[in-house]
C-alpha positions in Angstrom: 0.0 0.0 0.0 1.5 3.2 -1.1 0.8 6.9 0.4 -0.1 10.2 -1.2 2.3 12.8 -0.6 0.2 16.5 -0.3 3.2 18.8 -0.5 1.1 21.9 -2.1 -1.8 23.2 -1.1 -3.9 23.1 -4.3 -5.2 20.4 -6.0 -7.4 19.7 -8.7 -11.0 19.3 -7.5 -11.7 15.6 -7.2 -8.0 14.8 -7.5 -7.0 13.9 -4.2 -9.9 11.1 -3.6 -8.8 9.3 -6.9 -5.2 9.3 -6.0 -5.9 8.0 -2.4 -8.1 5.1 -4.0 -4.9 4.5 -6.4 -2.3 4.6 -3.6 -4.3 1.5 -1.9 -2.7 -0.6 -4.3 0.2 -3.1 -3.5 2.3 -2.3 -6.6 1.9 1.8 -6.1 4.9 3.2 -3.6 4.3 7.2 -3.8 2.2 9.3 -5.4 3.2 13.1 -5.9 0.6 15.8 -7.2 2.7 18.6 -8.3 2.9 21.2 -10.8 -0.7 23.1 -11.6 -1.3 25.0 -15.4 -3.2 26.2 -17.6 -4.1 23.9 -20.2 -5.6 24.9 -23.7 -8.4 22.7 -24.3 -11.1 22.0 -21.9 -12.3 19.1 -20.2 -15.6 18.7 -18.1 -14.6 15.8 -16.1 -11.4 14.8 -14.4 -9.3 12.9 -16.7 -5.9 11.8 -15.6 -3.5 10.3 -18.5 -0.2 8.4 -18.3 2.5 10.5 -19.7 6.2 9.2 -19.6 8.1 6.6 -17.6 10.5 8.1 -14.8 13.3 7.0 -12.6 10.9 5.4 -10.4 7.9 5.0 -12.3 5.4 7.3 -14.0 4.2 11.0 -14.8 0.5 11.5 -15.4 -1.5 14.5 -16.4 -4.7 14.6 -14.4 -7.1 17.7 -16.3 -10.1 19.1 -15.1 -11.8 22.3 -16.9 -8.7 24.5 -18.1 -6.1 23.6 -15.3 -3.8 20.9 -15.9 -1.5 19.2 -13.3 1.0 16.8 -13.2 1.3 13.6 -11.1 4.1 11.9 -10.3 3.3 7.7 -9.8 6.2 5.8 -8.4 5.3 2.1 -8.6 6.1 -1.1 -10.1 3.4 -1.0 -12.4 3.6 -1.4 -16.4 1.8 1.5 -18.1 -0.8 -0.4 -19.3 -1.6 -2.2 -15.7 -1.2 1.7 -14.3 -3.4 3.0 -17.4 -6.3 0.1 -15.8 -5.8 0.9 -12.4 -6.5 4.5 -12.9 -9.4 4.1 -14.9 -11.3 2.0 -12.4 -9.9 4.6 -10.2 -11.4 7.3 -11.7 -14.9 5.9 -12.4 -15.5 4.3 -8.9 
């Protein structure tokens, strides 16, 4: 079981239940929200994405309305199980 480290005070709203449900997982370490932007398009509902394979694991862009932010996974995980868990993360 892994842990979700808040180190800023904003998140995303809706952001911080899905990565505590993700974080219950035996293969998931850490998982670090971290820098907020602006993003171009516009999603209605929270989507977070896989992006590219770290040190440690993964970034992920979680998007909600304009404002983007990234996610930092560290976990044992291949991107395809992490791309799963996240989606039956995100619609539970």
């Amino acid at each position: 079981m892994g842990r979700v480290v808040l180190n800023h005070s904003t998140h995303i709203d809706g952001l911080i239940p899905v990565l505590k449900k993700l974080a219950l997982n035996n293969k998931v370490k850490t998982v670090t929200p971290a820098t907020i932007s602006r993003a171009r398009g516009k999603s209605s509902n929270l989507v977070i994405r896989v992006s590219i394979k770290t040190i440690n694991g993964y970034k992920a862009i979680a998007r909600k309305g304009k404002t983007a932010q990234e996610v930092f996974i560290s976990t044992d995980l291949s991107k395809d199980e992490l791309k799963k868990l996240l989606d039956v993360c995100n619609h539970s």
